[in-house]
gemmi code that builds the backbone of each chain (N, CA, C; Angstrom):
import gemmi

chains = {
    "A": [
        ("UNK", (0.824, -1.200, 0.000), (0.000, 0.000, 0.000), (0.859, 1.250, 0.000)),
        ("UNK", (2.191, 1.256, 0.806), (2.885, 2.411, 1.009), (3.231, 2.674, -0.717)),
        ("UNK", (3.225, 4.552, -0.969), (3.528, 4.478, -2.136), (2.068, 4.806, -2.894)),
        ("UNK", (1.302, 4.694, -2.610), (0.165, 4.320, -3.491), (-0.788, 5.500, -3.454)),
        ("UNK", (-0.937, 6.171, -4.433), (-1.800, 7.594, -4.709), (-2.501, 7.659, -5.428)),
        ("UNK", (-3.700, 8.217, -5.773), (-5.030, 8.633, -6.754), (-4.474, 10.424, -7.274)),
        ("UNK", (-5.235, 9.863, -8.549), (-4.651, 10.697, -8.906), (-5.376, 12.269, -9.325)),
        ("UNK", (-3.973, 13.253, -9.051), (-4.462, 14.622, -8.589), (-5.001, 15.551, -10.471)),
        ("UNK", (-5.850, 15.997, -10.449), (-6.780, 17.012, -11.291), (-6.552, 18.287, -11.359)),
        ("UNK", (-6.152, 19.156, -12.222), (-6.707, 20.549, -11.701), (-8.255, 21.001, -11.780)),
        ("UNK", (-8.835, 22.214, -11.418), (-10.325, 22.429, -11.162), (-10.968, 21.841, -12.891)),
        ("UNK", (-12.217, 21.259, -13.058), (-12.452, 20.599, -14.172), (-13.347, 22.458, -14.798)),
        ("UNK", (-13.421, 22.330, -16.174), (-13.645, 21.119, -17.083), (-12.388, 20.656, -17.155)),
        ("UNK", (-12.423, 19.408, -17.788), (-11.078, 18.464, -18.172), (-11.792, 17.234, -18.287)),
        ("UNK", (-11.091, 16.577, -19.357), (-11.698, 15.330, -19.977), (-11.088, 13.816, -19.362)),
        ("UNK", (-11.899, 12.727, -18.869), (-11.290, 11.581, -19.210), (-11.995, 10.810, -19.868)),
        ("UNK", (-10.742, 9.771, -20.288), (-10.913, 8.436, -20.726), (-11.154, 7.170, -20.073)),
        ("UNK", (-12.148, 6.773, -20.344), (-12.429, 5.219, -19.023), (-12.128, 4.550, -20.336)),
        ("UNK", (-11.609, 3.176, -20.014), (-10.953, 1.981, -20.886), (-11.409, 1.143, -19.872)),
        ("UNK", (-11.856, 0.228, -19.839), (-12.637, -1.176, -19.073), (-12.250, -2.119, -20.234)),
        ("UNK", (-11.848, -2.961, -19.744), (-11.623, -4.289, -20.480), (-11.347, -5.872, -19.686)),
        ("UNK", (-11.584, -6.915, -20.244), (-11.461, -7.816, -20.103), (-10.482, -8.567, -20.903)),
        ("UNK", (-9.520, -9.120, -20.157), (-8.256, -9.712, -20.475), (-8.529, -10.881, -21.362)),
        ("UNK", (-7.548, -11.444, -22.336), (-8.023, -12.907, -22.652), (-7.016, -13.503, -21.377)),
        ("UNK", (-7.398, -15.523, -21.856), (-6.829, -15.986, -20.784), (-5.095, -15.755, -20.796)),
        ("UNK", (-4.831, -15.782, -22.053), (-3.209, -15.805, -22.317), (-2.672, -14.557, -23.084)),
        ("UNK", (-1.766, -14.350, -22.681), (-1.209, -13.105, -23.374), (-0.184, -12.837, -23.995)),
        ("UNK", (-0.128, -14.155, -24.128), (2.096, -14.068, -25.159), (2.963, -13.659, -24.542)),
        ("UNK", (2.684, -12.717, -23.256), (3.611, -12.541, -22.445), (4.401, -11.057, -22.449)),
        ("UNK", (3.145, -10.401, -23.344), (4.030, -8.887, -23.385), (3.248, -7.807, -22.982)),
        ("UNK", (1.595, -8.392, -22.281), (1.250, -7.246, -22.184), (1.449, -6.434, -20.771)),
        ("UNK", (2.070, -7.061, -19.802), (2.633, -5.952, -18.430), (3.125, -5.255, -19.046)),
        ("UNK", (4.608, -5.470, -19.555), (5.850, -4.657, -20.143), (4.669, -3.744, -21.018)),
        ("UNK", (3.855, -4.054, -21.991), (3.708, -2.986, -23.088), (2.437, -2.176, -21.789)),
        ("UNK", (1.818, -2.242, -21.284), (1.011, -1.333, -20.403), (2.064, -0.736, -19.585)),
        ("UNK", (2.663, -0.813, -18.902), (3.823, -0.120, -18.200), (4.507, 0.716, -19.442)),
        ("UNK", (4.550, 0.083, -20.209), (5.178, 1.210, -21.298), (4.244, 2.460, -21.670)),
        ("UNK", (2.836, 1.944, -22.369), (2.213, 3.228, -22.361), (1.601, 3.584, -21.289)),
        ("UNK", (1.749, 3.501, -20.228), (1.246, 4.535, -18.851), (2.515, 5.606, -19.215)),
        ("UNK", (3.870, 5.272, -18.760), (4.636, 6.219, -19.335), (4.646, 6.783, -20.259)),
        ("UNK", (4.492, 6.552, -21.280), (4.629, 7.212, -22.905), (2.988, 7.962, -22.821)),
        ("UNK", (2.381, 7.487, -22.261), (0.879, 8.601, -21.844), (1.079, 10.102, -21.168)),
        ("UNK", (2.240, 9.793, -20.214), (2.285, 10.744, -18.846), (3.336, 11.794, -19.801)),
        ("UNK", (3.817, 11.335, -21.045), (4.977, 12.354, -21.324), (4.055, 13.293, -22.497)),
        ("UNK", (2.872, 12.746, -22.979), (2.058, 13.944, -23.911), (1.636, 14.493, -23.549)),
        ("UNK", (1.716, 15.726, -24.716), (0.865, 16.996, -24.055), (-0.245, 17.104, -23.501)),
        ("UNK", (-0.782, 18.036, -22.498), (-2.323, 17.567, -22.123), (-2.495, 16.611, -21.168)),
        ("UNK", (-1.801, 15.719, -20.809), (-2.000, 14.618, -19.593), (-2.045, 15.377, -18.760)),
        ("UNK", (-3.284, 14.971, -17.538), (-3.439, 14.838, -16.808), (-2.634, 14.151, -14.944)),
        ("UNK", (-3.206, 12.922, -15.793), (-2.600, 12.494, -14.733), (-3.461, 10.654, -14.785)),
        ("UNK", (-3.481, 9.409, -14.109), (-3.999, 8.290, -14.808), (-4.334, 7.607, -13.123)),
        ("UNK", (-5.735, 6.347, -13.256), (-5.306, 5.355, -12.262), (-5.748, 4.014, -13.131)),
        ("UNK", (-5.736, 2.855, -12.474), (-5.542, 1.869, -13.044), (-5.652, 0.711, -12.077)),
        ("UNK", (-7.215, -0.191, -12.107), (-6.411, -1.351, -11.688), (-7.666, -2.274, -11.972)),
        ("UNK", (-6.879, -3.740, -11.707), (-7.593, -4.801, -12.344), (-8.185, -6.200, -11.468)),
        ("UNK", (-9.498, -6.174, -11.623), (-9.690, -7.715, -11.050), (-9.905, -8.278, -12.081)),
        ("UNK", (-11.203, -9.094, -11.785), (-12.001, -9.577, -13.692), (-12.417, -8.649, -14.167)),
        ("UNK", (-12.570, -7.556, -14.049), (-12.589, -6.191, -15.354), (-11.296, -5.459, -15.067)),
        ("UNK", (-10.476, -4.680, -15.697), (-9.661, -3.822, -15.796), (-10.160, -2.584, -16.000)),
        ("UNK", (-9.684, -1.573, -15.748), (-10.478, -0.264, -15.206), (-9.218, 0.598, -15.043)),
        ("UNK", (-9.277, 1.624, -16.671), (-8.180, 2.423, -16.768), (-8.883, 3.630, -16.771)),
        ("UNK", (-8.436, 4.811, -16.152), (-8.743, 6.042, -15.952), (-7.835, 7.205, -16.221)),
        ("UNK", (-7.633, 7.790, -17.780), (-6.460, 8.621, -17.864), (-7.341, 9.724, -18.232)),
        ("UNK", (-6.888, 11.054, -17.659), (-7.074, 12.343, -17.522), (-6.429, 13.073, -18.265)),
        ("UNK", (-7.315, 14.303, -19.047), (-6.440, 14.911, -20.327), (-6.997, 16.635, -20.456)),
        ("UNK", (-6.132, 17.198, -20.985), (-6.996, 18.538, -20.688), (-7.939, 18.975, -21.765)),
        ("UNK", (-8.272, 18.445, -23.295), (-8.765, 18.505, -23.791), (-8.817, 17.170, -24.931)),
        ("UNK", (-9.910, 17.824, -25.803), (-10.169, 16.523, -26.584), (-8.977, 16.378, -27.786)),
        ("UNK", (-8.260, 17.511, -28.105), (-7.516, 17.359, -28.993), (-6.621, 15.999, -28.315)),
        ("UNK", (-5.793, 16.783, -27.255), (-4.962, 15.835, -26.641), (-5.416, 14.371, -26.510)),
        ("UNK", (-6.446, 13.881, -26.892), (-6.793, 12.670, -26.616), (-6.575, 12.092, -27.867)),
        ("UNK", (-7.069, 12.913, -28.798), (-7.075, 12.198, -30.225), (-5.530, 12.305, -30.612)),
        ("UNK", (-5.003, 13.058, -30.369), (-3.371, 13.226, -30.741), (-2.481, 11.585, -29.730)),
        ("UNK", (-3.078, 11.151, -28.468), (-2.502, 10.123, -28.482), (-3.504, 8.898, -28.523)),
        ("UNK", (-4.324, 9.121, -28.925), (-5.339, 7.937, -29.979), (-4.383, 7.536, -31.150)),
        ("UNK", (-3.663, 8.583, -31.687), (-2.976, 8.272, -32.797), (-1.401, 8.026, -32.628)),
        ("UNK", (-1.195, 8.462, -31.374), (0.659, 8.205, -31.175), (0.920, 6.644, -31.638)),
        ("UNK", (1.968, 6.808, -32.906), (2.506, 5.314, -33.364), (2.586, 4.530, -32.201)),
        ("UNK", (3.769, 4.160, -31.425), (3.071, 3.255, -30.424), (1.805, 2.696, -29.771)),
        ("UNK", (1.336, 3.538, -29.590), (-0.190, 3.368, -29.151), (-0.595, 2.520, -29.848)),
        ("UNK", (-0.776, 2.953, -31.188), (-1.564, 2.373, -32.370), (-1.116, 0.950, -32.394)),
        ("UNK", (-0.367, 0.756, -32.294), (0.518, -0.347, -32.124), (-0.064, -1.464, -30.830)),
        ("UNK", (0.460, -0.819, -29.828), (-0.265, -1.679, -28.709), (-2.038, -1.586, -28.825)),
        ("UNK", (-2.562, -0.572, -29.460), (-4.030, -0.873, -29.790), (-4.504, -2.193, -30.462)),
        ("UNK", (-3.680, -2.171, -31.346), (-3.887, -3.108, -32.453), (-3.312, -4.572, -32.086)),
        ("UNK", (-2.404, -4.699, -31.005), (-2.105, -5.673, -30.345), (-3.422, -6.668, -29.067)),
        ("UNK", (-3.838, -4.684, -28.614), (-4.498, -5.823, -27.721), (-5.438, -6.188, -28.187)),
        ("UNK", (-5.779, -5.844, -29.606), (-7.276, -6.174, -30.414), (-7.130, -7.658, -30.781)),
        ("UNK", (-5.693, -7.851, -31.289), (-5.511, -9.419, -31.585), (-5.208, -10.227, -30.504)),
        ("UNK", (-4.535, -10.049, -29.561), (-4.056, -10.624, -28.200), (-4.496, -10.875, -27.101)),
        ("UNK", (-4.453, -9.461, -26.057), (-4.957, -9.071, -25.077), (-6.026, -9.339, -24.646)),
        ("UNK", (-7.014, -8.065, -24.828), (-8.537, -8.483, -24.484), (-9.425, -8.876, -25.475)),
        ("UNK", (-10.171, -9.541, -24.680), (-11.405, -10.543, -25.200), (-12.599, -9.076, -25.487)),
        ("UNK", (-13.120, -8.261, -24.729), (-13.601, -7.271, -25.192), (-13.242, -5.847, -24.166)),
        ("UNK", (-13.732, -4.526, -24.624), (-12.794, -3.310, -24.043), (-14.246, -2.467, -24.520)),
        ("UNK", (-13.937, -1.202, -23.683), (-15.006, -0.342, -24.159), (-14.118, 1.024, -23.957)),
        ("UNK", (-14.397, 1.916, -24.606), (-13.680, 3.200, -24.149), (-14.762, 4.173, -24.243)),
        ("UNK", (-14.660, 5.159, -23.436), (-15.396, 6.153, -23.140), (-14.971, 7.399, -23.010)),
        ("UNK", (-15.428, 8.432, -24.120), (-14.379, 9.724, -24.211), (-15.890, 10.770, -22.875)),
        ("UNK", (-15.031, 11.773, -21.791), (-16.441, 11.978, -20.965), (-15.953, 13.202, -20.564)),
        ("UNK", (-16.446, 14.565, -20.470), (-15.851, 15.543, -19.464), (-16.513, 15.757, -18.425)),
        ("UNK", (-15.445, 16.133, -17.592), (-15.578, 16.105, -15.874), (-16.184, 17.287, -15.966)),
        ("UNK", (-17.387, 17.469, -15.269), (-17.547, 19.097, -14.977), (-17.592, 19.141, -13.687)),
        ("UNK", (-17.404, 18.315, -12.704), (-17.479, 18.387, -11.459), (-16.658, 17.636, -10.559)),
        ("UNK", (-16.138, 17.562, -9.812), (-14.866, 16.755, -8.715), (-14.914, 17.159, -7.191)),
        ("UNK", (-14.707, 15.905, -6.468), (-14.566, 16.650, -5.382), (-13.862, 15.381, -4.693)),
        ("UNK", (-13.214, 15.884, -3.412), (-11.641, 14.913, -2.798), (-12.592, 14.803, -1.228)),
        ("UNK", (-11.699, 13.678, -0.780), (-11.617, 13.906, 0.640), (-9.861, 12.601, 0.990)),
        ("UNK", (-9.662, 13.287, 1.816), (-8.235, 13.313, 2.227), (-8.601, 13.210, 3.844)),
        ("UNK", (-8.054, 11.921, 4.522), (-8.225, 11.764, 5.493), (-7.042, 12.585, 6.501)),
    ],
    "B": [
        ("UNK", (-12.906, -15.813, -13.923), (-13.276, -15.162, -15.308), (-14.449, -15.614, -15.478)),
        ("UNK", (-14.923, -16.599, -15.426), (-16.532, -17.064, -15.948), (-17.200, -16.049, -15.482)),
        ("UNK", (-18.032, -15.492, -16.552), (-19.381, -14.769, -15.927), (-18.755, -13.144, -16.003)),
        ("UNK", (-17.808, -12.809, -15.895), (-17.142, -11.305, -16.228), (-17.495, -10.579, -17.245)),
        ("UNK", (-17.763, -9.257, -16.774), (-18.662, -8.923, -18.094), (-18.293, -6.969, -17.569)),
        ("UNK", (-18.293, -6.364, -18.983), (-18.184, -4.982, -18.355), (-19.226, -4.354, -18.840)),
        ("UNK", (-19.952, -3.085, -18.292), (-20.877, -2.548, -18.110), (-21.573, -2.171, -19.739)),
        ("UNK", (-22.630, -2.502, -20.069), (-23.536, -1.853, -21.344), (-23.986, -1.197, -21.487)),
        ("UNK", (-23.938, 0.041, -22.090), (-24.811, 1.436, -21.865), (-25.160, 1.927, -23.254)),
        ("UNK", (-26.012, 2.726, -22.643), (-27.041, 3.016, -24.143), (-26.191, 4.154, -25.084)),
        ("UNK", (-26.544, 4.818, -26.218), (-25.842, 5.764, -26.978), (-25.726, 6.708, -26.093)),
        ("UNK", (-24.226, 7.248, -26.085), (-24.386, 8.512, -25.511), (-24.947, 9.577, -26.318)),
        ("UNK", (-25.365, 11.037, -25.304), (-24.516, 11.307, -23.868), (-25.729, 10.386, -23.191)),
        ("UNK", (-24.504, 10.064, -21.678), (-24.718, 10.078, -20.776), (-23.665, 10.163, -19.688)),
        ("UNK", (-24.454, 10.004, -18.440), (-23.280, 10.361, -17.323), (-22.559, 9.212, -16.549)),
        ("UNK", (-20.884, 9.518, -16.357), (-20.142, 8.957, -15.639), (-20.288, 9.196, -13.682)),
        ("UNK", (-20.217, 8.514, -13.132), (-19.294, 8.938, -11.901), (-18.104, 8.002, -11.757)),
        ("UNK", (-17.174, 8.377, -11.691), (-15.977, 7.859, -11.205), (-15.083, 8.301, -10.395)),
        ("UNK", (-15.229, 7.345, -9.513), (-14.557, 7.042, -7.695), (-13.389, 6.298, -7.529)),
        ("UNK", (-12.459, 7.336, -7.357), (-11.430, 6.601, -6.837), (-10.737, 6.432, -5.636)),
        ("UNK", (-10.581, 5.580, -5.057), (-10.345, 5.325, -3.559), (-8.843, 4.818, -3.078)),
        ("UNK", (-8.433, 5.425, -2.061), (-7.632, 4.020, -1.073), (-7.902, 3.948, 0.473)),
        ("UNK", (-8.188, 2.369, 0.088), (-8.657, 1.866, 1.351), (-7.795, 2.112, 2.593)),
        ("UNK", (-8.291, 2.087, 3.955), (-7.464, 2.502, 5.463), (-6.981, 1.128, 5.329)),
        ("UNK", (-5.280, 0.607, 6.508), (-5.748, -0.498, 6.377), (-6.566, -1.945, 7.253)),
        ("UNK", (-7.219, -1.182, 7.891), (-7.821, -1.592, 8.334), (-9.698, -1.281, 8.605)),
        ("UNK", (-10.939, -2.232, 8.356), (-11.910, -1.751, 8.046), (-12.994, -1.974, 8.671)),
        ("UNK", (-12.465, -2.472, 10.103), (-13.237, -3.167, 11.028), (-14.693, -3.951, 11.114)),
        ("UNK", (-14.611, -4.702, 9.115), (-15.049, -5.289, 9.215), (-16.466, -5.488, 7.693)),
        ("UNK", (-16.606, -3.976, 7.911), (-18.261, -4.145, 7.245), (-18.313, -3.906, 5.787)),
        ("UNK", (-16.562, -3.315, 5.274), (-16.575, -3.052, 4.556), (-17.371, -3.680, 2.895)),
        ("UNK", (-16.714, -4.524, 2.584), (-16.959, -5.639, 1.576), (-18.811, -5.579, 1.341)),
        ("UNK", (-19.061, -6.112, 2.490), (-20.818, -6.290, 3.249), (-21.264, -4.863, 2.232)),
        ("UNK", (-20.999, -4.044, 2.815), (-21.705, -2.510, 2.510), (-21.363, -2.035, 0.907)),
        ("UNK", (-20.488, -2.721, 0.117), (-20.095, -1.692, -0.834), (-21.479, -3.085, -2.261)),
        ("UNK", (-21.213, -4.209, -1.278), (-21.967, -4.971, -2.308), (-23.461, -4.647, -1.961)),
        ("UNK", (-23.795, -4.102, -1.124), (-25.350, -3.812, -0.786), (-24.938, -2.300, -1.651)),
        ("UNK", (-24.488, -1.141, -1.976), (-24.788, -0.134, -2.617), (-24.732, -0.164, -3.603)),
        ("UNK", (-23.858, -1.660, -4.877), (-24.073, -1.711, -5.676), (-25.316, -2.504, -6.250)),
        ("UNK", (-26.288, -3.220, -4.971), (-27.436, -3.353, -5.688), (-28.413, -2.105, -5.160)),
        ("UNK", (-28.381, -1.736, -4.914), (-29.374, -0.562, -4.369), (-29.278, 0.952, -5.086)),
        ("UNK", (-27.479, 0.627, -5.669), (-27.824, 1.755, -6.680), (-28.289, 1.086, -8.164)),
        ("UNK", (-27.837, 0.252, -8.397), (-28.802, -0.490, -9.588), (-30.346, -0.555, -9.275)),
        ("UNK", (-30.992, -0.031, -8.291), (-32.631, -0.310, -8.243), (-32.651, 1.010, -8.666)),
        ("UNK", (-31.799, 2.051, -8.714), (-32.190, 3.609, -8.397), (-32.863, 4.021, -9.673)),
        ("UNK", (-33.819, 4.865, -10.040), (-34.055, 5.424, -11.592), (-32.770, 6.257, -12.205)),
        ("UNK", (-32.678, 5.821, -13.675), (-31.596, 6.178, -13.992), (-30.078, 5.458, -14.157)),
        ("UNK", (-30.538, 4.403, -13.330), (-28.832, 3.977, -13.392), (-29.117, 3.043, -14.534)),
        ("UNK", (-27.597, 2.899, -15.506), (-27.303, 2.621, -16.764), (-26.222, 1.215, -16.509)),
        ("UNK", (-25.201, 0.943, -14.990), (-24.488, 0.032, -15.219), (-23.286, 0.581, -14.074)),
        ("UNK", (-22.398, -0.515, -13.825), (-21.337, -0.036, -13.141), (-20.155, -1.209, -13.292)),
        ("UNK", (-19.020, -0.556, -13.129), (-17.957, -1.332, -13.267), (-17.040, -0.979, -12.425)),
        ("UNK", (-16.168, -2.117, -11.310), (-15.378, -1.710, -10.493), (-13.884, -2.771, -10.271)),
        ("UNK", (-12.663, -1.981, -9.652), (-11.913, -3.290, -10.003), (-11.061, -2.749, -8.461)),
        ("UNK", (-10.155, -3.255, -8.319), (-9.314, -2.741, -6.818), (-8.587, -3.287, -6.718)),
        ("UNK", (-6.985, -2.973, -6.733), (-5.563, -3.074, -6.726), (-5.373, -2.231, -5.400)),
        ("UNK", (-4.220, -1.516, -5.632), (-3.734, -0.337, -4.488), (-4.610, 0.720, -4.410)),
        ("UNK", (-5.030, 0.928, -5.572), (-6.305, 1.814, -6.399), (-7.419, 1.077, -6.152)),
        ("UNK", (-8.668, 1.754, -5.605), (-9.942, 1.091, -6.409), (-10.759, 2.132, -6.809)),
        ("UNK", (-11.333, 1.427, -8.034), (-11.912, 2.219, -9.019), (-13.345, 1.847, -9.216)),
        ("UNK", (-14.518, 2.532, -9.146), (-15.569, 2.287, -9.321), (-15.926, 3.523, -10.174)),
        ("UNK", (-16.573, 3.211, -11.643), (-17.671, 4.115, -12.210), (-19.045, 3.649, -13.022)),
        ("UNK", (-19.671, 4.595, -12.286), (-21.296, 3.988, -12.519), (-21.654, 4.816, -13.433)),
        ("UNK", (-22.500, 4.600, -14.102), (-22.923, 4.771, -15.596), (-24.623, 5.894, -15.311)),
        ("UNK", (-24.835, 6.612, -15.167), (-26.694, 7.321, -15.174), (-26.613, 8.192, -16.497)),
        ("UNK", (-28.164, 8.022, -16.240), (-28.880, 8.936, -17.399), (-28.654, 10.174, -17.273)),
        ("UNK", (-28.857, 10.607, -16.261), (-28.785, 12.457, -16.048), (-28.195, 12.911, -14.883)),
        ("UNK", (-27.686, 13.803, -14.734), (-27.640, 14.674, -13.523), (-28.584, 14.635, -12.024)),
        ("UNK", (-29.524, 14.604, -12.383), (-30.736, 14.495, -11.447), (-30.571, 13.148, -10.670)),
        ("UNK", (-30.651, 11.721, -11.856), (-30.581, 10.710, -10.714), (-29.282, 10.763, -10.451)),
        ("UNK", (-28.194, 11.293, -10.336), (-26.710, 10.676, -9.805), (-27.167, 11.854, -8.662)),
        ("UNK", (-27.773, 12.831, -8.671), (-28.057, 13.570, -7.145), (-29.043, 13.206, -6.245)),
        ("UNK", (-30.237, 12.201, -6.748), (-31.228, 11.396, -6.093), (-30.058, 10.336, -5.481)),
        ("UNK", (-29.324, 9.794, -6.129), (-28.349, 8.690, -5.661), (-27.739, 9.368, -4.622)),
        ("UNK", (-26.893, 10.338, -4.557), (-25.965, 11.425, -3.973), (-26.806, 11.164, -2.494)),
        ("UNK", (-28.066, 11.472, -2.566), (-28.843, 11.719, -1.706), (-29.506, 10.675, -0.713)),
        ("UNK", (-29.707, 9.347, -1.514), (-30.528, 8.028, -0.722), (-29.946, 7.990, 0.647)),
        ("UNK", (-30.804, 7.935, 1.492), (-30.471, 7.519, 3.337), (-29.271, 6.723, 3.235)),
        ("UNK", (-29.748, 5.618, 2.389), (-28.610, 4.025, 2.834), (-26.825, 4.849, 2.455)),
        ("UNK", (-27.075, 5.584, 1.238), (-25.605, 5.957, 0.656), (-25.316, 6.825, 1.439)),
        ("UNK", (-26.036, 7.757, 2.082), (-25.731, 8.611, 3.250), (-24.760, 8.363, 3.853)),
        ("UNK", (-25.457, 7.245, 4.996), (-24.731, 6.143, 6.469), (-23.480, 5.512, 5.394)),
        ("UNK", (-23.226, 5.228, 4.206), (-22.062, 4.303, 3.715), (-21.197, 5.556, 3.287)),
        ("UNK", (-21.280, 6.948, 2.580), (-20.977, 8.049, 2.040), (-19.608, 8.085, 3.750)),
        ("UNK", (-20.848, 8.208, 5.135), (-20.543, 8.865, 6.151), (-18.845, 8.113, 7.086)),
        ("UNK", (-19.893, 6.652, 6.523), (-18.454, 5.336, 7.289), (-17.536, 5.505, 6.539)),
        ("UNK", (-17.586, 5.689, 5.164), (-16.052, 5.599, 4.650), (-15.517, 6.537, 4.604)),
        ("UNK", (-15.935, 7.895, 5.028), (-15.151, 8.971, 5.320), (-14.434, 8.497, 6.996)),
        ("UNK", (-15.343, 7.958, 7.971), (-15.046, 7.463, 9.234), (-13.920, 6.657, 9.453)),
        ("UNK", (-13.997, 5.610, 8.456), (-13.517, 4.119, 9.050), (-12.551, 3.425, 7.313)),
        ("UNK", (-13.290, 3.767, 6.652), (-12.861, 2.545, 5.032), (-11.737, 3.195, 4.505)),
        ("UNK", (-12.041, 4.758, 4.104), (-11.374, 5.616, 2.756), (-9.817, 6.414, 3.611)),
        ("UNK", (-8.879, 5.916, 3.366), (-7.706, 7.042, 3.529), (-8.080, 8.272, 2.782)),
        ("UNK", (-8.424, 8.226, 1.191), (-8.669, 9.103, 0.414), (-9.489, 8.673, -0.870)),
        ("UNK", (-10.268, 9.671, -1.096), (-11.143, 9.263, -2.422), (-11.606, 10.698, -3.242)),
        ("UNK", (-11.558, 10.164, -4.399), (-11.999, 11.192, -5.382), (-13.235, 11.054, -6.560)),
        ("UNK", (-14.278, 11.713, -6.120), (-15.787, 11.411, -6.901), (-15.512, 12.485, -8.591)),
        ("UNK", (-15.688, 11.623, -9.833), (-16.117, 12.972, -10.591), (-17.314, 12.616, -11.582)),
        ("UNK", (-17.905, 13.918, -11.304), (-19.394, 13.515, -12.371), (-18.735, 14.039, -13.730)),
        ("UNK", (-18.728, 13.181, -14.777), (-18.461, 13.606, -15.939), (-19.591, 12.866, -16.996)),
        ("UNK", (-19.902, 13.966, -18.214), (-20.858, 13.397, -19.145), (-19.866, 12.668, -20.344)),
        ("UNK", (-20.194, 11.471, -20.243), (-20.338, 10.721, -21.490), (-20.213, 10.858, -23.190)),
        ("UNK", (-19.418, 11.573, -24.072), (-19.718, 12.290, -24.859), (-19.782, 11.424, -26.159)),
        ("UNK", (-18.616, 10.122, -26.031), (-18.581, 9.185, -27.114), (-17.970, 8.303, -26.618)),
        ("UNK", (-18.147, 6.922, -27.219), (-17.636, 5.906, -26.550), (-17.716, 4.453, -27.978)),
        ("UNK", (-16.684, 3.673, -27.601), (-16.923, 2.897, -29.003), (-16.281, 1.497, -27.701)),
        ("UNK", (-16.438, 0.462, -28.496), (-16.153, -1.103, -28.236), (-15.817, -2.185, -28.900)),
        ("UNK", (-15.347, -3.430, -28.819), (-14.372, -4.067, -29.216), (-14.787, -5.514, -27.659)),
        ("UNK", (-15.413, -6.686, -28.981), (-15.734, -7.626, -28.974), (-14.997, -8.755, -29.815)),
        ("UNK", (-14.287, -9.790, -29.234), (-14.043, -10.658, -29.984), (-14.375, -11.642, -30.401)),
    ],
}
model = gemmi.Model(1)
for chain_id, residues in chains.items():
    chain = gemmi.Chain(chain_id)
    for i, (resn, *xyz) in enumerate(residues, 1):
        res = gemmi.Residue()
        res.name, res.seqid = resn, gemmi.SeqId(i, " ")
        for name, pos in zip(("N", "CA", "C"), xyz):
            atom = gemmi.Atom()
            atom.name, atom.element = name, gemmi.Element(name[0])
            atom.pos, atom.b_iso = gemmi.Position(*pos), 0.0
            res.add_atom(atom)
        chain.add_residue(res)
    model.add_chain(chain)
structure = gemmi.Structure()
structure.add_model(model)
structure.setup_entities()
C-alpha cells in the first residue's frame, strides 16, 4: 500500500478516458511490459493529466487529459496504435472506451 | 473469469461517476458487506445505466446514469448517506468522486 496515490486534477472542465476491459486468458507474455510502457509514454504527452488503473475480472483504466484534442493526438501516437492493435488481436477478449468531461470533482483526504 | 462482463450502456450522452479510492488499512469489518449492498441498491435507483469496479492499491468504481438528477437522487438516498458517512469514518484514507458526461464511446468484442 505504502507508495500508493489517486490521482491529482486541476479544477475541471477536463476530460477523461475510461478503458474497461477484459483480459483474454493468455497473453504471449508482453502485455505488463507494453502497459507499463504506455502509462509512461501517456504521462509524457501533451495535455496529460494524470492516470489510475487497476484490475480484477474487469480492468479499469482512468487517464485524464486537458482537452479533446490531446486525446485524439494520443489515440494516434505510433506506439499506441501499435499496442491498440495488439491488444485487439491478443490481449482483451472485449474493451469499451469512453471519451467523458468532468464538470465536477470533489476529494476527501483523510 | 466465468461470468465477467463490463458494463452496457445506451448511446451517448450520458453520465459517468468515477470514484477513486484508497482503502485505510484496516476496516473493522463491514466493509466488503456494505459496498456490495450499494451496488445493488444503486442499480434499483431510476436512472442507473451500469457499473464497473476493479481494486488493486487503487480502487476504481464508475457507474454509468442517465442524467444529472438521478446521480443527485443517488448522492442523496439515506442508505448511501450512512455508507458516504463510514467511509469517510472508518474505510477511505482518500477518495476522489467525478461527475463527468459521457460524450462518445466505441467497443471491441471478440
Amino acid at each position: 500500500m505504502a507508495g500508493a496515490a489517486i490521482a491529482v486534477t486541476p479544477e475541471p472542465p477536463y476530460y477523461a478516458v475510461i478503458f474497461t476491459s477484459i483480459r483474454t486468458p493468455s497473453d504471449g507474455g508482453g502485455y505488463a511490459l507494453m502497459s507499463d510502457v504506455m502509462v509512461v509514454l501517456a504521462a509524457a504527452q501533451p495535455g496529460f493529466l494524470g492516470v489510475d488503473s487497476a484490475r480484477e475480472e474487469v480492468g479499469i483504466t482512468v487517464s485524464y487529459w486537458r482537452d479533446l484534442e490531446s486525446i485524439s493526438a494520443w489515440k494516434r501516437n505510433a506506439e499506441h496504435v501499435v499496442a491498440q492493435r495488439t491488444g485487439r488481436a491478443t490481449w482483451y477478449e472485449c474493451y469499451s472506451t469512453r471519451i467523458a468531461k468532468v464538470e465536477r470533482d470533489y476529494s476527501f483526504q483523510r
